[in-house]
BASE-523987 format. One record per residue (C-alpha): x, y, z; residue in three letters; residue number from 1. Coordinates in steps of 0.02 Angstrom, whole numbers. Example, Ala and Ser with C-alpha at 12.3 -4.5 7.8 and 13.67 -1.06 7.14 Angstrom:
REC     east    north       up   code   pos
REC      615     -225      390    ALA     1
REC      684      -53      357    SER     2
REM end
This chain:
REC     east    north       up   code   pos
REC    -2158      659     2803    UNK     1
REC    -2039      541     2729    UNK     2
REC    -1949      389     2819    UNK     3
REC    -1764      422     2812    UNK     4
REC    -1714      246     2822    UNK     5
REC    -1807      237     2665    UNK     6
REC    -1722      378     2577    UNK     7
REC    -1560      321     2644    UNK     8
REC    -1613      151     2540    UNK     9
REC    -1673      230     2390    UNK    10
REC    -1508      355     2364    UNK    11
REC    -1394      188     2400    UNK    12
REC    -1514       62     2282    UNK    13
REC    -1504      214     2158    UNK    14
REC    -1313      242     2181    UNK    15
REC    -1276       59     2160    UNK    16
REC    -1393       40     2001    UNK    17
REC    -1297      193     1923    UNK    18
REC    -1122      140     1955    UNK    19
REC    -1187      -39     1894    UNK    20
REC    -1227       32     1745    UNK    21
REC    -1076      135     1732    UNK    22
REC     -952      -31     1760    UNK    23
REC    -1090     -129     1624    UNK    24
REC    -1065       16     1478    UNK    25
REC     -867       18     1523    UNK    26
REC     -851     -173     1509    UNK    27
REC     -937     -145     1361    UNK    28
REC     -865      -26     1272    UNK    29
REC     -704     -122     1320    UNK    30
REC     -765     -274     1253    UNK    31
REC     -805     -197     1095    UNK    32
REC     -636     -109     1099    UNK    33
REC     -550     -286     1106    UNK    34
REC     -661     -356      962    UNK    35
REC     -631     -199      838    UNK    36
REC     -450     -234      882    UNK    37
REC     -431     -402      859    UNK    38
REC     -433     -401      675    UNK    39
REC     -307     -291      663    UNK    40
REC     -124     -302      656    UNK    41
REC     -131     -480      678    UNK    42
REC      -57     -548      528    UNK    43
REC       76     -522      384    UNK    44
REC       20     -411      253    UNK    45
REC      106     -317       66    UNK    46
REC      167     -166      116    UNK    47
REC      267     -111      -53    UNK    48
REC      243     -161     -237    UNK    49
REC      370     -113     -347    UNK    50
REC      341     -111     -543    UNK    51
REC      490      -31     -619    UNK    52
REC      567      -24     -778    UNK    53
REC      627     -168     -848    UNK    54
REC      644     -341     -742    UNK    55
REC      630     -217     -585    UNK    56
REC      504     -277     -493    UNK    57
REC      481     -324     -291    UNK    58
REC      361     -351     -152    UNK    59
REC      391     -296        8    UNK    60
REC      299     -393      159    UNK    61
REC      269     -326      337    UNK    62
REC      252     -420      492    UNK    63
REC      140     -281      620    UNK    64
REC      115     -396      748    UNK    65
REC      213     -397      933    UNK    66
REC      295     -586      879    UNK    67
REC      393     -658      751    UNK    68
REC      309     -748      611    UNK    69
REC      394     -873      537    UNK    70
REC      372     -923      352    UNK    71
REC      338    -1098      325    UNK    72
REC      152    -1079      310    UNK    73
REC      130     -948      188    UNK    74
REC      123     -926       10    UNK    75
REC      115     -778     -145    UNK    76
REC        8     -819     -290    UNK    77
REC       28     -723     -446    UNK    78
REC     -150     -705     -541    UNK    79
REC     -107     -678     -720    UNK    80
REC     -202     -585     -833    UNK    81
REC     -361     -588     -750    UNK    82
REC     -351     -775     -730    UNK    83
REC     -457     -857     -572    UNK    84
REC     -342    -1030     -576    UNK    85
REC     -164     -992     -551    UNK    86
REC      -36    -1115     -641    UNK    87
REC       75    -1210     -519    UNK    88
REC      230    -1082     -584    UNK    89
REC      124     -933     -509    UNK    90
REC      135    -1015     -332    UNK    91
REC      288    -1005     -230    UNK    92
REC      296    -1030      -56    UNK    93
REC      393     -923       69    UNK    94
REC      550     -977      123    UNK    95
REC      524    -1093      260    UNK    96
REC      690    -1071      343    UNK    97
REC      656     -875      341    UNK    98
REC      573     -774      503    UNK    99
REC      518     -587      496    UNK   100
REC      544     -519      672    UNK   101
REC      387     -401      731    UNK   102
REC      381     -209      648    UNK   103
REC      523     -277      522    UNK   104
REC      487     -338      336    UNK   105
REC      537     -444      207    UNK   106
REC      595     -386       29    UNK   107
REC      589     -497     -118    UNK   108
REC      653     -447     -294    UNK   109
REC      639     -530     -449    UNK   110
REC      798     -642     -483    UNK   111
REC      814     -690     -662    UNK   112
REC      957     -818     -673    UNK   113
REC     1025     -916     -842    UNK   114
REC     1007    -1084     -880    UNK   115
REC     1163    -1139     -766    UNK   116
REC     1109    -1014     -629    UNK   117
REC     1279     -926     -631    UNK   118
REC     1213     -742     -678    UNK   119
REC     1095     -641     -725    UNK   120
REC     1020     -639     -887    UNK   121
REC      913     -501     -878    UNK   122
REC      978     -415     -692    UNK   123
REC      869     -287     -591    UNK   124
REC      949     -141     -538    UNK   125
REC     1085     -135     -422    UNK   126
REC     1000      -23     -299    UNK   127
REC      845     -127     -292    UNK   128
REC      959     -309     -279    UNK   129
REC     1033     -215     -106    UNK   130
REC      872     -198      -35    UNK   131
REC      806     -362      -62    UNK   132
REC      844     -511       65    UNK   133
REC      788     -631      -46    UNK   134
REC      785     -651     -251    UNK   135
REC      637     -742     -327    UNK   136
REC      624     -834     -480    UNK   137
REC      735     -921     -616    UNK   138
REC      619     -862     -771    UNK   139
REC      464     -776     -824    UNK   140
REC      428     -906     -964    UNK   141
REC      292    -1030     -955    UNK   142
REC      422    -1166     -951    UNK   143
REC      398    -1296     -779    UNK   144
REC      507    -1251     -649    UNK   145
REC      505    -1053     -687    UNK   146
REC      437     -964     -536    UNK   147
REC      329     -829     -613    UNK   148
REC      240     -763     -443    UNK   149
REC      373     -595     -441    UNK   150
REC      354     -577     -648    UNK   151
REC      199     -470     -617    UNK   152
REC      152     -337     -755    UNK   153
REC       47     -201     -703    UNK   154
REC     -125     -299     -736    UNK   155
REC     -101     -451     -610    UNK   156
REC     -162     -482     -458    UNK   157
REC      -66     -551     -304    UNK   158
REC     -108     -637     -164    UNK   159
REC      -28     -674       13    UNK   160
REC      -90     -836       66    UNK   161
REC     -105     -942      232    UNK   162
REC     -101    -1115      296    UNK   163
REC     -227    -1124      415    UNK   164
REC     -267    -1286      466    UNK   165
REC     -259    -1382      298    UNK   166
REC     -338    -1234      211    UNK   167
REC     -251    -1083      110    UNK   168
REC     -326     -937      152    UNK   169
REC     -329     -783       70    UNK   170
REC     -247     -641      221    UNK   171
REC     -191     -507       83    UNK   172
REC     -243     -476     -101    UNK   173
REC     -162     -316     -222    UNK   174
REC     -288     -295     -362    UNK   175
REC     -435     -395     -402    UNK   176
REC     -422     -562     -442    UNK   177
REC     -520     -607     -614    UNK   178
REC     -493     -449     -679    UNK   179
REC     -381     -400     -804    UNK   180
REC     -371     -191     -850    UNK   181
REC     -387     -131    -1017    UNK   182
REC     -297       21    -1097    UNK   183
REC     -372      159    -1181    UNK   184
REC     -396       81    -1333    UNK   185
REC     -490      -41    -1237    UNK   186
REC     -375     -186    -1274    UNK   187
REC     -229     -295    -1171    UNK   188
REC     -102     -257    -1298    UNK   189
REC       -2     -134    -1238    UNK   190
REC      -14     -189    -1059    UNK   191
REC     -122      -88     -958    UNK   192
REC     -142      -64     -761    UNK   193
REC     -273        1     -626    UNK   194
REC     -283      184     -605    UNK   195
REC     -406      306     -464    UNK   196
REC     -514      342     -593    UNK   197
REC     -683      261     -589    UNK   198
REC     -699      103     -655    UNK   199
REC     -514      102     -597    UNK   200
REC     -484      -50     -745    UNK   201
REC     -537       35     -892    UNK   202
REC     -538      207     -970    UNK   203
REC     -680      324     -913    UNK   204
REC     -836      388    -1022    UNK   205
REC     -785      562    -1081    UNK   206
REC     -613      549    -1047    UNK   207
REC     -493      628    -1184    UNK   208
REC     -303      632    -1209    UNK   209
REC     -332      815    -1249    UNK   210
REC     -414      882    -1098    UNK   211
REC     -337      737     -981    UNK   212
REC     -165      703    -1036    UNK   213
REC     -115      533    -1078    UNK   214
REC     -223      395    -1018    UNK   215
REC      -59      286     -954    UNK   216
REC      -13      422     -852    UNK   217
REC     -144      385     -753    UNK   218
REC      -96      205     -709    UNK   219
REC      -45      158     -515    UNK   220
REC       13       -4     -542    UNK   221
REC      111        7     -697    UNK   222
REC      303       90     -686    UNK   223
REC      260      148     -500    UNK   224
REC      318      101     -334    UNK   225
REC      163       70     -202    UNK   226
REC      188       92      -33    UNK   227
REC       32       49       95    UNK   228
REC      -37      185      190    UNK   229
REC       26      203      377    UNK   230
REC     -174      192      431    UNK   231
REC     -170       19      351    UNK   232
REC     -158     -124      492    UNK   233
REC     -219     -293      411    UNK   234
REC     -243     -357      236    UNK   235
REC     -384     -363      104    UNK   236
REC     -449     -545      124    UNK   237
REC     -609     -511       25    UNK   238
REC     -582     -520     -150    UNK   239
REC     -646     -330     -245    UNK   240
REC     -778     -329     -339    UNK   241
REC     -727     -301     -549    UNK   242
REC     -720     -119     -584    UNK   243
REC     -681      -56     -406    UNK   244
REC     -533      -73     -344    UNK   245
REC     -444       97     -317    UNK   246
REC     -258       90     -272    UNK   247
REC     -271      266     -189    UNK   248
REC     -373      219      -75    UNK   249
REC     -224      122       40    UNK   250
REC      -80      150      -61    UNK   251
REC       37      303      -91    UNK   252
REC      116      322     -244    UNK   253
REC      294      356     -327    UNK   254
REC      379      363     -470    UNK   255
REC      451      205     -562    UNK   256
REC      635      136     -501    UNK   257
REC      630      221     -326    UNK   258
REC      686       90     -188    UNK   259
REC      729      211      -57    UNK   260
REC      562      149       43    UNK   261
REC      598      -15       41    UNK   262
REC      671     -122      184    UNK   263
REC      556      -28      313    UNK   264
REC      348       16      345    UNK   265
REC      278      130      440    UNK   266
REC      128       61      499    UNK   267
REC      -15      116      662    UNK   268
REC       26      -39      710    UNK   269
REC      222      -16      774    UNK   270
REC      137      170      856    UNK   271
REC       88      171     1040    UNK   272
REC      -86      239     1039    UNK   273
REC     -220      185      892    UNK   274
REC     -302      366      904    UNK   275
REC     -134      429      844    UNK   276
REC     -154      484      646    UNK   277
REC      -11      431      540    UNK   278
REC       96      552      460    UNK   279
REC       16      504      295    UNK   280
REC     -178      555      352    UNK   281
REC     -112      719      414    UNK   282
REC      -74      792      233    UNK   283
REC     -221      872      119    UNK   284
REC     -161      922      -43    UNK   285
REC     -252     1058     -149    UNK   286
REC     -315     1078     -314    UNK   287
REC     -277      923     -351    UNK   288
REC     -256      921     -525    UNK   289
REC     -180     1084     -497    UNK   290
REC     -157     1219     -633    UNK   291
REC      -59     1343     -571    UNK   292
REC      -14     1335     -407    UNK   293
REC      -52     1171     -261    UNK   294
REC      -48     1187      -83    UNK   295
REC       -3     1058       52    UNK   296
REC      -80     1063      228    UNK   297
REC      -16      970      362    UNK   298
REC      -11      943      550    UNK   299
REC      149      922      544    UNK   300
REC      306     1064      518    UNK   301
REC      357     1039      359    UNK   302
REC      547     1036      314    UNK   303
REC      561      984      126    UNK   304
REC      457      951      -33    UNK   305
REC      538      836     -180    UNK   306
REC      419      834     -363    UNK   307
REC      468      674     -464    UNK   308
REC      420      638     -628    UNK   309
REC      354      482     -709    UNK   310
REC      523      425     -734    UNK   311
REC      569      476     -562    UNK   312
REC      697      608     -593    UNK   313
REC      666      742     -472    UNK   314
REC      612      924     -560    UNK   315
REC      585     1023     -411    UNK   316
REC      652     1020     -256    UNK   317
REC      602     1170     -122    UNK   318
REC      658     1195       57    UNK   319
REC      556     1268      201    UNK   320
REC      667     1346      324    UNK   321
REC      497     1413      414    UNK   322
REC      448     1235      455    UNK   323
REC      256     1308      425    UNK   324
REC      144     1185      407    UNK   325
REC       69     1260      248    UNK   326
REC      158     1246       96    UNK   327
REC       98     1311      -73    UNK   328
REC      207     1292     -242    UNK   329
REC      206     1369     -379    UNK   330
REC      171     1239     -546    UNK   331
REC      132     1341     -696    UNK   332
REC      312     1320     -768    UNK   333
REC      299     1131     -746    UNK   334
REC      241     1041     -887    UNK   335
REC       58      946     -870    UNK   336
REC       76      778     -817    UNK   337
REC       77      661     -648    UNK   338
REC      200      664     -545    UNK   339
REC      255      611     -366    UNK   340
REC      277      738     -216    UNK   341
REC      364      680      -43    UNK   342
REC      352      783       94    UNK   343
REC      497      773      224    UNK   344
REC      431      837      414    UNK   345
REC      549      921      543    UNK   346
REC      542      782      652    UNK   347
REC      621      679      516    UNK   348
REC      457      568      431    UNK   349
REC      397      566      277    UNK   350
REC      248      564      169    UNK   351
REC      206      539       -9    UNK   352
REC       61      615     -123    UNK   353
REC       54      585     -329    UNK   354
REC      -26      751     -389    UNK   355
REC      -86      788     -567    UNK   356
REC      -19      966     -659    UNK   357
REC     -140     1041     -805    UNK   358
REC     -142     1187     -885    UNK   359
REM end
């Protein structure tokens, strides 16, 4: 025979020790919650790099946080050629007098003004001057007083910097700093940029013009316009290791000389909801390089698909009055080459893919 008193004692100890334990793993899995969060969307980061034809060139920089962030402590550094000391031309601080409100951005273009500062020597395109809210630089020559930071070719690096406390700190960095890519003749000369393809700065073993099509057409940060993935909430303040840096993995590319992106971000961090995937993680795109045909498979309906070449013309353009959420095209007419894709959902976003045609 048992005492009941007892049992009564040992069910309410037990009770009490489970929901103890309960309320323990739920403050911590809050508390870890909090900490994973913390890091994120908490400062300014790049959110579009624009390397277009020409003097066309532009950063675009978002603010994800739920405040205002004004300017006056933060800086862009422009790493030349693989250089690890930046002259004082390749440093400009942000406009002090200048705030970006939260969820909004800042656009900065290259300016190149002549030697009275009444025009334009060498003027960026109209459509890209509209977007920007401020215009950078006076000259791209090594002269004192040019700033240089927005005269970026595709094989700098660029850093957003901080003031924090005395100290710049790095809180954003495009590229790799000290490294400088090489073209497939394995020289500087013609310029060369960072690509997807392992070791991302220089031309693979066994790669052929042949079988793989020109090795430029491969470059991400030469002639293209980058825009950070959605899923992307804070910046790179690690510097990459030489030889692996790959733009795909948290950019999206287009063609050169397209602006239309610029001005705006989507970002996780202006969604309600951190489990929610961006539009942008909800696409798969296959074969990819395609020879015939490529599909794209979303969870989203999908309204519209617009192919742009490298020189961002648009060659095909193909409406999907079904709004399925499977679309397959058919490439074999297109010539082989890389080119840009955006997708335009029913509800009215947008996503971008580059995809590679050979036949």
């Amino acid at each position: 025979m048992y005492d009941s008193n007892i049992f009564i004692y040992l069910f309410l100890h037990t009770e009490t020790k489970i929901n103890m334990k309960k309320l323990l793993l739920a403050f911590a899995a809050v508390l870890l919650v909090n900490i994973a969060l913390s890091g994120q969307c908490s400062d300014l980061f790049i959110s579009e790099y624009v390397e277009g034809s020409g003097n066309n060139k532009a950063l675009e920089i978002y603010n994800p946080t739920n405040a205002a962030i004004n300017l006056a402590n933060y800086r862009l550094i422009r790493w030349d050629n693989g250089n690890i000391t930046p002259s004082d031309n390749e440093i400009t601080p942000l406009p002090s007098n200048l705030t970006i409100a939260s969820k909004d951005v800042l656009v900065i273009a290259l300016n190149l003004t002549d030697p009275n500062g009444t025009g334009q020597t060498a003027p960026i395109a109209l459509a890209l001057q509209e977007k920007a809210d401020v215009l950078l630089s006076n000259g791209c020559g090594d002269e004192p007083g040019n700033l240089r930071t927005i005269c970026f070719n595709g094989d700098d690096a660029i850093s957003l910097e901080k003031n924090i406390a005395g100290t710049w700190t790095k809180i954003d960095i495009f590229a790799c700093i000290g490294e400088r890519p090489t073209n497939s003749q394995g020289t500087n000369s013609p310029t060369a940029a960072w690509t997807d393809l392992a070791p991302f700065s220089s031309i693979p073993a066994g790669y052929t013009t042949a079988n793989d099509g020109p090795y430029f057409f491969r470059y991400w940060t030469q002639d293209q316009t980058l825009i950070r993935k959605s899923s992307i909430n804070n910046g790179v303040s690690v510097n990459p290791q030489p030889e692996s840096w790959n733009p795909s993995v948290q950019w999206d590319s287009l063609a050169v000389d397209l602006f239309d992106s610029l001005g705006f971000h989507t970002c996780v961090c202006g969604v309600v909801g951190f489990d929610e995937l961006p539009e942008t993680e909800k696409l798969t795109v296959y074969p990819n390089p395609s020879n015939d045909k490529v599909s794209f498979q979303s969870e989203l309906a999908i309204s519209e698909i617009i192919m742009y070449n490298i020189t961002g013309q648009i060659i095909a353009e193909m409406k999907n009055p079904l709004f399925t959420k499977n679309v397959r095209i058919d490439t074999h007419q297109i010539p082989q080459g890389v080119y840009s894709v955006k997708l335009i959902y029913k509800n009215g976003g947008q996503a971008s893919r580059k995809i590679i045609i050979q036949h």
